[in-house]
Residue frames as qw, qx, qy, qz and C-alpha x, y, z in Angstrom:
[[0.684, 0.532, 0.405, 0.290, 40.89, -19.79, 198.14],
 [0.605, -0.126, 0.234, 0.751, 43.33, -17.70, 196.43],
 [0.262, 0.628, -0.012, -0.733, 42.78, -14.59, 194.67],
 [0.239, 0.549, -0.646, -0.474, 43.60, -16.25, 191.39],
 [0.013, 0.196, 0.943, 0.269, 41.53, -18.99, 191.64],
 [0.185, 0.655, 0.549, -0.486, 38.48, -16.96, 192.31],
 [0.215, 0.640, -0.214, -0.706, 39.22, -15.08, 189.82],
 [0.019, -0.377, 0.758, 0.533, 39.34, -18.03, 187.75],
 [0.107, 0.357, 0.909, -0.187, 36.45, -19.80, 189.09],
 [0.361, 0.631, 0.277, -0.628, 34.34, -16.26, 188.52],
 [0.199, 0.455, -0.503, -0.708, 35.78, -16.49, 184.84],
 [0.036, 0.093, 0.985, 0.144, 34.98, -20.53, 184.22],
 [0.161, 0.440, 0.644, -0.605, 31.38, -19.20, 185.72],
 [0.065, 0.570, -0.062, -0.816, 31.06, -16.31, 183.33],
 [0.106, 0.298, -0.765, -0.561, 31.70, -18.21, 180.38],
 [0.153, 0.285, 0.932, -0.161, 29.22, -20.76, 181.09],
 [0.138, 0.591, 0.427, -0.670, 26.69, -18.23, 181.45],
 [0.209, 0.549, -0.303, -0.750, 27.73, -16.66, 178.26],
 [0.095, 0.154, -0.885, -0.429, 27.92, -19.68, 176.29],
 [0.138, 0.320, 0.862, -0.368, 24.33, -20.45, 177.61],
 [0.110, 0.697, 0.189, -0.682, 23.01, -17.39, 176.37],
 [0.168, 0.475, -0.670, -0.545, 24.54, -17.68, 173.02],
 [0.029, 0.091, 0.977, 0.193, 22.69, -21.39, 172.59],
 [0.280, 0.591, 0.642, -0.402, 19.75, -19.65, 173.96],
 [0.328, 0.665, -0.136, -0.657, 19.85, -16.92, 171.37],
 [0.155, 0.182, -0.862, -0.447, 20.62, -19.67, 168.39],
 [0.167, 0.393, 0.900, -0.092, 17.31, -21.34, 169.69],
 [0.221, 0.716, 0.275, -0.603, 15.48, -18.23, 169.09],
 [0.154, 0.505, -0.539, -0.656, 17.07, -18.01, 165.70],
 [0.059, 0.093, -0.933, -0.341, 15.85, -21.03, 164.79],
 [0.113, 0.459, 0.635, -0.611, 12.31, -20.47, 166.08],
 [0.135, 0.693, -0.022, -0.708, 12.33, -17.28, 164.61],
 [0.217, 0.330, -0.623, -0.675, 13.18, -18.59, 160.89],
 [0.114, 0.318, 0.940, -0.057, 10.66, -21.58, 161.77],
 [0.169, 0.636, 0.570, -0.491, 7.93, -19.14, 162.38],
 [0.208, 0.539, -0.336, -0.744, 8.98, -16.59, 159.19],
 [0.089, -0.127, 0.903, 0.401, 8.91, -19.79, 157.14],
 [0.027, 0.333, 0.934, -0.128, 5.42, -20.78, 158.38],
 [0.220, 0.802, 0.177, -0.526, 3.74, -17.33, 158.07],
 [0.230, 0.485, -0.490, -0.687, 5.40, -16.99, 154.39],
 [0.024, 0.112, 0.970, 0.216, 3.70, -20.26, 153.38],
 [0.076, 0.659, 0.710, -0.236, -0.03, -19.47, 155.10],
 [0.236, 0.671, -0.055, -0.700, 0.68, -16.12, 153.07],
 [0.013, -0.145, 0.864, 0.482, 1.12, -18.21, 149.91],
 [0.001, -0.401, -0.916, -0.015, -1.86, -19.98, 150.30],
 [0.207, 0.722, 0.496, -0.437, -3.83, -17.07, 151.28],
 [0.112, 0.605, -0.184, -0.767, -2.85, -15.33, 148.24],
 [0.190, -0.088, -0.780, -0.589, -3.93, -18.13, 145.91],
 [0.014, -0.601, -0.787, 0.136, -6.96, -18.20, 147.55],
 [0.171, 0.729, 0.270, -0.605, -7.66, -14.63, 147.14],
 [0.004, 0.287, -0.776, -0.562, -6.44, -15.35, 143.10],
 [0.034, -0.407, -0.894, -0.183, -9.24, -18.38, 142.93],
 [0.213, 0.579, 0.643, -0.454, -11.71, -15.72, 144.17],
 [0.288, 0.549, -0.211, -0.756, -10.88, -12.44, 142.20],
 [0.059, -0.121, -0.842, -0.522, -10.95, -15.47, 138.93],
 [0.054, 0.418, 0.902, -0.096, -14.40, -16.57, 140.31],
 [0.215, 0.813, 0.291, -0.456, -15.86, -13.03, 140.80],
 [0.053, 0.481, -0.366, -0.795, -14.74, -12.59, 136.94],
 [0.082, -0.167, -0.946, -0.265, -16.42, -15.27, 135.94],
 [0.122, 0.605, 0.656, -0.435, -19.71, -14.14, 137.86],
 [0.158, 0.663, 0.059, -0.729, -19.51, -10.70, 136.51],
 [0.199, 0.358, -0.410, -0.815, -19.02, -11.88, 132.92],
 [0.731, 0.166, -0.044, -0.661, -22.21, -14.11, 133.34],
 [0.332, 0.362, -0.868, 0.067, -19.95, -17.50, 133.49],
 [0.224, -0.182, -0.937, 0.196, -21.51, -18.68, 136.41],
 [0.316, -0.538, -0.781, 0.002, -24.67, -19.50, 138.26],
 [0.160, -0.921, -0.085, -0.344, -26.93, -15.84, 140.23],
 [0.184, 0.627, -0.340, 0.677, -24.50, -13.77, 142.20],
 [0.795, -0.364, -0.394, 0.282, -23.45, -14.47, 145.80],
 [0.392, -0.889, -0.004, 0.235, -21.90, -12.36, 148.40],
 [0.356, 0.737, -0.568, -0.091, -18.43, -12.73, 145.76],
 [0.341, -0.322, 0.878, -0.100, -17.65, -16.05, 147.24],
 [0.585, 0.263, -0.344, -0.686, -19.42, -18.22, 144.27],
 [0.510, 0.133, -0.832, -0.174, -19.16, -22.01, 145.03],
 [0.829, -0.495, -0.009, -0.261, -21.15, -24.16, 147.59],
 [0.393, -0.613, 0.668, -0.156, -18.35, -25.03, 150.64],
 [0.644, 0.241, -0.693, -0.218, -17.26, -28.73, 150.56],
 [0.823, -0.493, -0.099, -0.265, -18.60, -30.74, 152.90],
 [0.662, -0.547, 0.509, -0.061, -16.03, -32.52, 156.15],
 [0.911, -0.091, 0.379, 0.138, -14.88, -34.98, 153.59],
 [0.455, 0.890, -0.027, 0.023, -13.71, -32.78, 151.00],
 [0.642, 0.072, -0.172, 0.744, -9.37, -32.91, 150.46],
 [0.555, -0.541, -0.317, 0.547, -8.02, -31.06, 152.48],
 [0.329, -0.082, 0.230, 0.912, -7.18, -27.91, 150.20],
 [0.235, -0.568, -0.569, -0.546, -10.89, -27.65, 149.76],
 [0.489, -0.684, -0.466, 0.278, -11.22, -27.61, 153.52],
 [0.448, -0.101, 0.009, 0.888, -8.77, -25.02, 153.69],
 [0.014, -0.344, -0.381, -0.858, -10.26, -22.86, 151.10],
 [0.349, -0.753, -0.408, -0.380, -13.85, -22.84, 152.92],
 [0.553, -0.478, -0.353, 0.585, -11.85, -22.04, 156.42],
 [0.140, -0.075, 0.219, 0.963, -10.69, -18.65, 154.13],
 [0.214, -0.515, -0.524, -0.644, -14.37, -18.13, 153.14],
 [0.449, -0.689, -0.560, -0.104, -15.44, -18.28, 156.37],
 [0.352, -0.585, -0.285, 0.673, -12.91, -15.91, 157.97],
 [0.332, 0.061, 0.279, 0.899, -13.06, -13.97, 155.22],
 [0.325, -0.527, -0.570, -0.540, -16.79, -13.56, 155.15],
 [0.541, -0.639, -0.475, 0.272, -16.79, -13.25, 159.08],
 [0.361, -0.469, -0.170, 0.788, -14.37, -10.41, 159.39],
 [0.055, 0.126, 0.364, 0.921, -16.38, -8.50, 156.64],
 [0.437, -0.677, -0.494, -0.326, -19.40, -8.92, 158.78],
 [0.518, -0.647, -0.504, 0.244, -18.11, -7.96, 161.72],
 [0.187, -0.068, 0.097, 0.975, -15.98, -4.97, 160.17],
 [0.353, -0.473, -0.474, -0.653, -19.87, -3.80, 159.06],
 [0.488, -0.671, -0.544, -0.125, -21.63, -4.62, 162.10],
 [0.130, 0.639, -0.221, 0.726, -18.73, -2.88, 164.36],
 [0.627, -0.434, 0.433, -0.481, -19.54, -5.26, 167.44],
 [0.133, -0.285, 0.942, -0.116, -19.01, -8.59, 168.72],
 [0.812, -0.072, -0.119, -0.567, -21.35, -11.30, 167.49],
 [0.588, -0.232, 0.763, -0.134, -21.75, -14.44, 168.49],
 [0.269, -0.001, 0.904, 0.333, -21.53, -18.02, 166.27],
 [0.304, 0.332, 0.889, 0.082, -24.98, -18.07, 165.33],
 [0.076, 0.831, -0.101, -0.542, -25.16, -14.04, 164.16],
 [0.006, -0.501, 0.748, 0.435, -22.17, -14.83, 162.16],
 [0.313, 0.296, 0.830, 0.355, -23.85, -18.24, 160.38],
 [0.311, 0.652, 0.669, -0.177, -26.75, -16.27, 159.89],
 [0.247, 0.862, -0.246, -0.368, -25.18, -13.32, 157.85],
 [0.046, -0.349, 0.772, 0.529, -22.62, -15.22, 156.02],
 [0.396, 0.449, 0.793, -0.112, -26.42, -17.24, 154.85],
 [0.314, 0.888, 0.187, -0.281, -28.06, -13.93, 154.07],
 [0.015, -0.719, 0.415, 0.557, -24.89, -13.37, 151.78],
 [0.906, 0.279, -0.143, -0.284, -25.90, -16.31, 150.00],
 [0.223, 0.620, -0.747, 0.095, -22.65, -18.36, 151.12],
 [0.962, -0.181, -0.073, -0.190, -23.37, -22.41, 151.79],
 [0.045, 0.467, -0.874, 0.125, -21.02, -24.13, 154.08],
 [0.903, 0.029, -0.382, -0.196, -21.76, -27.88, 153.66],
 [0.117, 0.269, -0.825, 0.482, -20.67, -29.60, 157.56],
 [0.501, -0.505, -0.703, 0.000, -23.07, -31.35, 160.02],
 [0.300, -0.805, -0.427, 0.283, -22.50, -28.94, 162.50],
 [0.358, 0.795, 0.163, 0.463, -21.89, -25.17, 160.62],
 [0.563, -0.795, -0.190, -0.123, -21.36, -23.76, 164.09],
 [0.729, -0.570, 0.323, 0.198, -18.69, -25.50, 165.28],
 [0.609, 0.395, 0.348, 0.594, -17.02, -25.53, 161.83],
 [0.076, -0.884, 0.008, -0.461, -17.26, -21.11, 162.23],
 [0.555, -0.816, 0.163, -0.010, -15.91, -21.51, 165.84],
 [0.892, -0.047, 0.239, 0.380, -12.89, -23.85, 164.55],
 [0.523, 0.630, 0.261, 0.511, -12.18, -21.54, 161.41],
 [0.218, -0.908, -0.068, -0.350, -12.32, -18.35, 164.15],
 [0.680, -0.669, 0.298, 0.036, -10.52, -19.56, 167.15],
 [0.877, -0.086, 0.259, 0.396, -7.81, -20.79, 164.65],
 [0.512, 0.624, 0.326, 0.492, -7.49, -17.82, 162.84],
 [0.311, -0.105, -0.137, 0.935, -5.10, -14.58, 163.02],
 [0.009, 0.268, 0.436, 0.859, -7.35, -11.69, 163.62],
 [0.588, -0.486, -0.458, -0.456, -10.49, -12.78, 165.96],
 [0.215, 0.087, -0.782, 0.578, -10.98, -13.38, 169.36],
 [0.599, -0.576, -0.480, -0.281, -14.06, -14.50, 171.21],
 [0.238, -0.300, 0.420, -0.822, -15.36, -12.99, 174.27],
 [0.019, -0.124, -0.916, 0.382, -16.99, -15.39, 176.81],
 [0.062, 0.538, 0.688, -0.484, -20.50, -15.26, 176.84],
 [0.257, 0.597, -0.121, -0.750, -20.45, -12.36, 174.05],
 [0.853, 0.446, 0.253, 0.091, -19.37, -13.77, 170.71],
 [0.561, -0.024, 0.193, 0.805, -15.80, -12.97, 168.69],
 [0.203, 0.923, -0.024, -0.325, -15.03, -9.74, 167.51],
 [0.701, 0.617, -0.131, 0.333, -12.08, -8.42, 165.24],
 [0.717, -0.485, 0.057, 0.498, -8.65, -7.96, 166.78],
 [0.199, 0.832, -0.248, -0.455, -6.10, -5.08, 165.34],
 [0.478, -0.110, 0.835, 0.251, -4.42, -8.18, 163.37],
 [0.501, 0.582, 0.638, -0.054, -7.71, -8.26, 161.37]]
């Protein structure tokens, strides 16, 4: 082979490579604005949910509603509940979980955690409360569960 077709063959090569690289980096771009999109939305939501509380805990304080609760002021909606309800109690419960375990300052396990977000006077209405806490945890930015231990709080939290 010639100098000058090697040289062309290394060039045909090169390009390839490059032009690979260049689709790869456009996937990533598109990823990347997927994922910005998808985190600026679940920040939406969490910020009307933290709106519907601060309303609720004005209502509490000016005697609107029903004896005082950990600030969280409605009973949960039960598994059948639309789906924006579900949401909402998923946000009670991490919200109410990482403010127990930012207090305790150790890893608890599921049935710690039901039993303080109780004592705070918070009802989550599910057949199995448990697994409805583990779901809400293990889906959520912020936790992680230790085998055998129980979740803690992550630097996220």
């Amino acid at each position: 082979m010639s100098p000058v077709s090697s040289l062309k063959e290394a060039i045909l090569h090169y390009e390839a490579s490059v032009s690979a690289r260049e689709r790869e980096l456009e996937e990533f771009r598109n990823r990347a604005q997927a994922y910005v999109k998808s985190v600026e939305e679940e920040i939406q939501k969490d910020r009307t949910t933290i709106d519907s509380l601060k309303q609720q805990l004005v209502e509490r304080e000016a005697g609107a509603l029903a004896a005082p609760t950990f600030g969280f002021t409605q009973h949960m909606p039960s598994g059948n509940a639309p789906v924006e309800a579900q949401k909402t109690q998923t946000a009670i419960i991490r919200a109410a979980a990482r403010e127990i375990l930012e207090q305790e300052g150790r890893p608890m396990s599921r049935a710690e955690i039901k039993t303080k977000i109780e004592e705070r006077g918070i009802v989550i209405e599910s057949t199995d409360v448990a697994e409805l806490i583990r779901a809400a945890l293990k889906r959520g930015r912020g936790f992680r569960h230790i085998s055998g231990v129980g979740y803690e709080l992550t630097r996220e939290a």
